[in-house]
N, C-alpha and C positions, 0 to 999 in steps of 0.2 A: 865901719870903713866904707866909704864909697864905691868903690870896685867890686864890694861884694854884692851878689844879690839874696835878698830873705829867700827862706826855705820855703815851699807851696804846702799850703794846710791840708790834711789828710781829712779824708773822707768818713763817716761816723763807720759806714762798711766795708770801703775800700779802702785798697793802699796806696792808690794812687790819688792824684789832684783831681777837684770837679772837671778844670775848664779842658783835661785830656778826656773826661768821660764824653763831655760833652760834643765835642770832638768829634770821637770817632763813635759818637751814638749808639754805645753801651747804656742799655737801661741798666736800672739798682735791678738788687735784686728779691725776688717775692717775697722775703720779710718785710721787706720796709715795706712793700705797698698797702695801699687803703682792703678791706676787706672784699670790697664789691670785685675791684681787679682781681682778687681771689678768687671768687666763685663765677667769674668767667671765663676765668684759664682753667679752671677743675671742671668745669662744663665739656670744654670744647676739648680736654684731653680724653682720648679713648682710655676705658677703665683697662688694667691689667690685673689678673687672677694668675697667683702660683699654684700649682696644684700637682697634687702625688696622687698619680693615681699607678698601682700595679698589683698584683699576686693580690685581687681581690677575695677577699673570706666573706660567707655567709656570717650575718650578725644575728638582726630578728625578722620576725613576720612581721608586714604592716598592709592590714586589707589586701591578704591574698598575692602580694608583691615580695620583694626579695630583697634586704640591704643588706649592706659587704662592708668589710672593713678593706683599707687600703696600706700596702709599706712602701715608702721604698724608692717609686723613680717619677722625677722630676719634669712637670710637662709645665707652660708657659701658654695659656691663652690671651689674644688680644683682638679686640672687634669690641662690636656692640653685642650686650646681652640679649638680643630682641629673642634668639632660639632660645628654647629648653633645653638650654647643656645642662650636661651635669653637675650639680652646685654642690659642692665640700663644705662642710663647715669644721674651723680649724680651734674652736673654743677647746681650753682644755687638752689638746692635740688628741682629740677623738679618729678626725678623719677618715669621717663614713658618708656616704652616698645621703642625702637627701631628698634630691630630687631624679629622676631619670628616665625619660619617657625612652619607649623600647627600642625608636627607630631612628632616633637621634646619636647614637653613641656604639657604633661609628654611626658618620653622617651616610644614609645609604637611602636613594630614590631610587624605586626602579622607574620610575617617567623621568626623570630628572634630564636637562639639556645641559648638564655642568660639564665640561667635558673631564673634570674632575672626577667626578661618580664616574660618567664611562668606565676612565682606565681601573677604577676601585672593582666595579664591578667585571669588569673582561680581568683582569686579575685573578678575582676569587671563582671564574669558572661561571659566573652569573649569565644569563642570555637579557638581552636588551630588551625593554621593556614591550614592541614590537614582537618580538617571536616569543618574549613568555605568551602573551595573550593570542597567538595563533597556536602554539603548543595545546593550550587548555582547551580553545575551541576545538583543535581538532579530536582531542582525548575523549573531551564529552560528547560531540557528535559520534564518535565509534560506541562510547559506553551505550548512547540510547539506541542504536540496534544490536547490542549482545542479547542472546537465550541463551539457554541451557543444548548441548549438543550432546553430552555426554550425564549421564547419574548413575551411581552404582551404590551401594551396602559392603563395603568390604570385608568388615567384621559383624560380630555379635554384641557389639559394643559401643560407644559413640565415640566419636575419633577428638581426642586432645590434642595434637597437634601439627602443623601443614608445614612444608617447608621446600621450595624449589632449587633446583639444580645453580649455583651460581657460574658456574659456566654451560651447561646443558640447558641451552632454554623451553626444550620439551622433555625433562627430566624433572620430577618431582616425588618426595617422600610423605607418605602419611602414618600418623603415630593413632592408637587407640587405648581405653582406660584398661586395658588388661595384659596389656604390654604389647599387643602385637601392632609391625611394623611392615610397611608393603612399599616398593619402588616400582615405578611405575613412570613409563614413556610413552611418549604422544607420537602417534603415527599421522602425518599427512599424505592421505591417497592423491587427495585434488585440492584444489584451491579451494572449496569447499564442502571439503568432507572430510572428521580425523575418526580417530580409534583410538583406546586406552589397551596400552600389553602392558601385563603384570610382567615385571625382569625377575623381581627376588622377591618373597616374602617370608617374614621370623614369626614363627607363634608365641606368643606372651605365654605367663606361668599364669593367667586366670588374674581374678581379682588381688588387687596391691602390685599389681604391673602394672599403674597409670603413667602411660610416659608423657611428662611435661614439657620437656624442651628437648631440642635436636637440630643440630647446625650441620652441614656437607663439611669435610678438611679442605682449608684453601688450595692445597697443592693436589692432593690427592683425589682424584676423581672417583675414590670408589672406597672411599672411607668417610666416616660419619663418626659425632659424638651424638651422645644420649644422658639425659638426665632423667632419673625417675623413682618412683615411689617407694622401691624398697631400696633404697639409701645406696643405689651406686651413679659413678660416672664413669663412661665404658667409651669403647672407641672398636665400631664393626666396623665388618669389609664387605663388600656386596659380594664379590666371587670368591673369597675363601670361605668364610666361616658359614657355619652352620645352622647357628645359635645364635642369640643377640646376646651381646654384652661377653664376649670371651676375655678379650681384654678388659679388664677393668683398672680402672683409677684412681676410683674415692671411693671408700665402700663404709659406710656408717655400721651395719653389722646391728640392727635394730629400725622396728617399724616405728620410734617415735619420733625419729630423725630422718630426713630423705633431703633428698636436693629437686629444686622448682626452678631452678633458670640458669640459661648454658649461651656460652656466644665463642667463638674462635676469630680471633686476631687475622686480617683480612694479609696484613705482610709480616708481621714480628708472630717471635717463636711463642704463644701466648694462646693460654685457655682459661677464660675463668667459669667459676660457678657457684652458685649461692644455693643456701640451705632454709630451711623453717628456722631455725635458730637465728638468721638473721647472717651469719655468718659467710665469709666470702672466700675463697680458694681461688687462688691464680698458680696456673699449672704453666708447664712448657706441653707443646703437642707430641710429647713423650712418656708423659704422667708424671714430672718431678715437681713438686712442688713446690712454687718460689717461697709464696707467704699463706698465713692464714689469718682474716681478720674481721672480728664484726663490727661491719661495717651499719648495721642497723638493729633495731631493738627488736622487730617483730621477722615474718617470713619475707624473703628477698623474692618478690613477686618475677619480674625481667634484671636482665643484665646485658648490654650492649656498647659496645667499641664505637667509636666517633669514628664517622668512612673519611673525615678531613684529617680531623687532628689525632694523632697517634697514640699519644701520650695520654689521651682523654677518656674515659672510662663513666656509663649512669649507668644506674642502680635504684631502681625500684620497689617498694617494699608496703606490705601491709600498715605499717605505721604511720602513713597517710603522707609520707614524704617521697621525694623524689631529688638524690645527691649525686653533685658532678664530684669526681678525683682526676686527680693528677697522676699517675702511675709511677713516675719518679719519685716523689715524695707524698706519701700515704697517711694522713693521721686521722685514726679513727674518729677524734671529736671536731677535728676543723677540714668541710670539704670545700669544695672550690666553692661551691653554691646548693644551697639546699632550697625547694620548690617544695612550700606546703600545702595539701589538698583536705578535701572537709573528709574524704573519707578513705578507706584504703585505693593500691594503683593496682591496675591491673600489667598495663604496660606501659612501656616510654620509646619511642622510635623516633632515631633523629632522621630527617629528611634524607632522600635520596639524591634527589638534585645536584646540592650544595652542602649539606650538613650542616646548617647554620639556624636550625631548626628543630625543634622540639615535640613533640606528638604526645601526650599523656590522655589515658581512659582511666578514671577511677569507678570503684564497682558502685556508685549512686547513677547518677546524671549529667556527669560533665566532659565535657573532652576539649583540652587546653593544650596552646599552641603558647610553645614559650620562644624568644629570640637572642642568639647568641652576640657580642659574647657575655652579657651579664646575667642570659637567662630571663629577662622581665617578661611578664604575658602580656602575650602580645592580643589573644581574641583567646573566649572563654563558649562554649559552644553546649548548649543544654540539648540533652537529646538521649530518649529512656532506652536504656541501657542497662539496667540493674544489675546486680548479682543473683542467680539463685544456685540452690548448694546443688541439684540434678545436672545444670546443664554446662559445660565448659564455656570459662569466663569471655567475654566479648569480649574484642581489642579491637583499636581503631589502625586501621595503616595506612601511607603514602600511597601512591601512585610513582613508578619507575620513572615517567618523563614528564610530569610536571607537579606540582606542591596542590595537590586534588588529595582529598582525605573520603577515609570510605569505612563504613562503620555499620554493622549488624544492628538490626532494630528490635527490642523488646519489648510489645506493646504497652503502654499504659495510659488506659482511657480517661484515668480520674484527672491526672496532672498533663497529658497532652490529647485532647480531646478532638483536636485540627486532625491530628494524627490517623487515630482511628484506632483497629484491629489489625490492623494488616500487617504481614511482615515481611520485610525486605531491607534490601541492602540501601543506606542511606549516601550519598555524596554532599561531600561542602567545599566551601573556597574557603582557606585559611584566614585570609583577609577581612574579609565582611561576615564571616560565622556562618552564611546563608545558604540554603539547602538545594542546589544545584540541579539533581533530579536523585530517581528514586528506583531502585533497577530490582524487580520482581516476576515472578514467573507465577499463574495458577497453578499449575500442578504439583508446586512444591512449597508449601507455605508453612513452613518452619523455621526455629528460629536459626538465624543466619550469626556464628560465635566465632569463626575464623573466616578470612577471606582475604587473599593476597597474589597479589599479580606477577607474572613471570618477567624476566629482566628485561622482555622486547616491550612487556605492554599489551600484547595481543591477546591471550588467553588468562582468564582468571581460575581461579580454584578457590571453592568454596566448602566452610562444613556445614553444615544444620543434621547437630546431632549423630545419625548413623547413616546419614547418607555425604556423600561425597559428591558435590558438585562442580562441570567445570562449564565456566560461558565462554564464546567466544561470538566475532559476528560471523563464521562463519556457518553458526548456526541457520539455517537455508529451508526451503521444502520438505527436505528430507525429515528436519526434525519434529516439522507441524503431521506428518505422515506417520515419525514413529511414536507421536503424541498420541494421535487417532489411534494407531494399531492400542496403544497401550490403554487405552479409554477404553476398546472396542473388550478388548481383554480383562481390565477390569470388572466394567457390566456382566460377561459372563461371569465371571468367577462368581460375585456376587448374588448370577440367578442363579446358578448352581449352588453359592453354598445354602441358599433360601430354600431351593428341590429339598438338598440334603436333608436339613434341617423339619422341613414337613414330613420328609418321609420319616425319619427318627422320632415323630411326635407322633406320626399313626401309627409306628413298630410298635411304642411305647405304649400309645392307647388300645391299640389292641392287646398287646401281651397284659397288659392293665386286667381289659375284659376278660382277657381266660384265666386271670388271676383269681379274679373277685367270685367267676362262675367256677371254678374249684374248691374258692372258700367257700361259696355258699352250699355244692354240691357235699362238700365236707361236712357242713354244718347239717344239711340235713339229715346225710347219712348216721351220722351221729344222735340225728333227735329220734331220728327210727331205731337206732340198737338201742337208746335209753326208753324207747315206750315199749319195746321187746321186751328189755329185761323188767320193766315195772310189771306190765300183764303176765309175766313169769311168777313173779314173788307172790303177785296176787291169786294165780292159781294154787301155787303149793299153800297159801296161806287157808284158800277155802279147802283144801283137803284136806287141809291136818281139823 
């Protein structure tokens, strides 16, 4: 029919006619194009990666590092790959970590100009990168004029454990291997000059009263928990009791069993504490106990509460591991993250600063600095430290107002020969592993196994063995004076015991001489009564 017009021919992809595409300059679409149109639109699109990442698990060890499995919640990255994020790989729906450098995930600089980073870090409590690096300077300019102002021997014993007042910051407690325990306050006369007053001391029961751990009660200013060698965990009071350990908590009831590590929950109603069996106890600060679980195969070396995260719980242990939990949900074979060392841990302290931060001493030569949240090492730090079975185990600790590590030195000339003999207290920067300065006194040159700073910063407390030492800078004249006096004191004693000692050797030599002239006057007397009686017999012999 005339009047009608034909239908317009459909498009091999579209539904509609060319000459409307054409039109309104709809291109086809990327099927039909040529290949090369292809790999220039896939060029110039930015890659997209779906990725789950959450409630990361420890998987396996790989060179000293940590990989996690993932469940669960759905994140979307889009940019350029040019960073080391962290790369999933989804073959087989494994979905474990491959890659992960420590300070990329979260993104965190501390020089960084993003104003992004800023708010990340004023957020988490971080100080800008500015005042961290005047912090540190001024921490280590106080460290290189501290001495020694105070030294004492409190016991008969060498002391196992140091622990400060967390609200009294010239209050602090010391523990020894025989169980005795002494509290002890810092008196300031002048701006430079203190005093030690003993408040309370407990006598231990003798050997197998090693007290290992000992934390202050958050609320309680005058109660204290105790862990130790003959299998209890006790909770004193400095002006009631008597005795240490009245109250008791956990009591194993056998010397093959004892508990080595004790921490108290800084706000929630919470105590825990580990045993040689590996074993873990979480109490209320009432003694009831929640759970009990082994949580590791060999002795639970430390045990410590995360000062951020609440929920957060490490655990330290001779089996050369070191495992975060989750306090909510507990499973003894899957922890949040497991950190494994070449040899057992002595301890694990998370930073004071921030808590974002990791501290481990294992009993070879290493002290590792791990970074939250996946725990990756971040700087690995060689520096002799040994184990030996006489002297109580070296631990490294934080610094109260800035991420400064500080660590007891055990000489060893074969494998650090830079080093020397000498021993003192070591300083590093977390960062760069490098050895900051080196804080030593002559008159005490023993080895240095505890050492830990009060909350202000200003005064340190130190053990070497059975002395108890505390620096501070207000170490002054006075103390180069009571160095002298104590020099001057020495020497005598010294010629004196050298007098003693010579005269005790003439006593000797002479009572010698009158010994020997006795015996011999004996002996002659005797050759005389036998030539008596011989010329005796020989007379009556020529009579008869």
């Amino acid at each position: 029919m005339k009047g009608r017009k034909k239908a317009p021919k459909l498009n091999e992809h579209n539904d509609g006619p060319k000459r409307s595409l054409r039109k309104r300059n709809i291109t086809a679409p990327i099927e039909a194009k040529s290949d090369s149109t292809k790999k220039v639109k896939k060029s110039q699109k930015k890659p997209i990666a779906n990725i789950t990442v959450s409630n990361l698990n420890h998987a396996e060890k790989t060179n000293g590092e940590t990989e996690f499995e993932s469940t669960s919640t759905h994140h979307k990255m889009i940019g350029s790959c040019t960073r080391s994020w962290p790369v999933l790989d989804f073959e087989n729906h494994r979905r474990e970590i491959v890659n992960c450098t420590p300070h990329m995930w979260p993104l965190h600089h501390d020089c960084s100009k993003n104003i992004f980073h800023y708010i990340t870090n004023n957020s988490l409590g971080r100080p800008t990168y500015g005042n961290k690096m005047a912090i540190d300077r001024k921490t280590l300019s106080a460290i290189e004029d501290y001495d020694v102002f105070s030294a004492q021997q409190p016991y008969h014993s060498r002391i196992t454990a140091i622990e400060w007042h967390p609200k009294k910051d010239n209050n602090f407690c010391v523990g020894s291997k025989h169980g005795d325990l002494g509290y002890y306050r810092l008196k300031c006369k002048d701006s430079q000059s203190m005093k030690i007053k003993r408040i309370k001391s407990f006598t231990g029961i003798g050997p197998g009263g090693y007290i290992s751990a000992m934390k202050f009660h958050p609320t309680d200013d005058n109660k204290f928990f105790t862990a130790s060698l003959d299998g209890k965990v006790s909770l004193g009071d400095m002006e009631n009791d008597t005795e240490l350990g009245q109250k008791v908590f956990l009591n194993t009831c056998s010397w093959e069993r004892w508990y080595c590590s004790l921490d108290a929950h800084k706000t929630d109603n919470l105590v825990v504490a580990g045993s040689n069996a590996g074993h873990t106890h979480l109490l209320s600060r009432t003694g009831d106990v929640i759970w009990d679980k082994r949580l590791h195969s060999q002795k639970v070396s430390h045990l410590e509460f995360s000062p951020c995260e609440p929920h957060l719980l490490c655990s330290a242990s001779l089996d050369h591991t070191v495992r975060m939990w989750d306090l909510r949900m507990v499973n003894e074979k899957k922890p949040l993250s497991c950190l494994h060392h070449d040899k057992g841990i002595n301890s694990a302290f998370f930073s004071l600063t921030d808590g974002t931060r990791l501290l481990t001493t294992d009993q070879g030569d290493n002290v590792r600095i791990y970074r939250a949240p996946f725990w990756q090492l971040e700087t690995d730090i060689r520096h002799p430290h040994r184990f030996f079975q006489h002297i109580t185990p070296i631990k490294a600790y934080w610094h109260p107002l800035s991420d400064t590590i500080m660590c007891g030195r055990f000489p060893d000339e074969k494998n650090y020969p830079d080093l020397g003999d000498k021993r003192a207290i070591d300083f590093f920067n977390p960062c760069t592993g490098a050895m900051v300065y080196s804080l030593k006194n002559v008159h005490y040159n023993n080895i240095t196994s505890l050492c830990k700073f009060n909350n202000t910063g200003n005064v340190l407390l130190s053990a070497m063995g059975y002395n108890m030492l505390l620096w501070s800078t207000s170490a002054s004249q006075e103390v180069s004076e009571d160095h002298c006096a104590k020099d001057k004191k020495q020497a005598r004693e010294t010629l004196e015991n050298q007098m003693s000692k010579e005269k005790t050797q003439l006593t000797c030599d002479k009572s010698k001489d009158k010994k020997i002239s006795k015996l011999q006057l004996n002996i002659k007397d005797k050759r005389k009564s036998k030539d008596n009686d011989v010329d005796k017999a020989s007379k009556k012999r020529k009579r008869n």
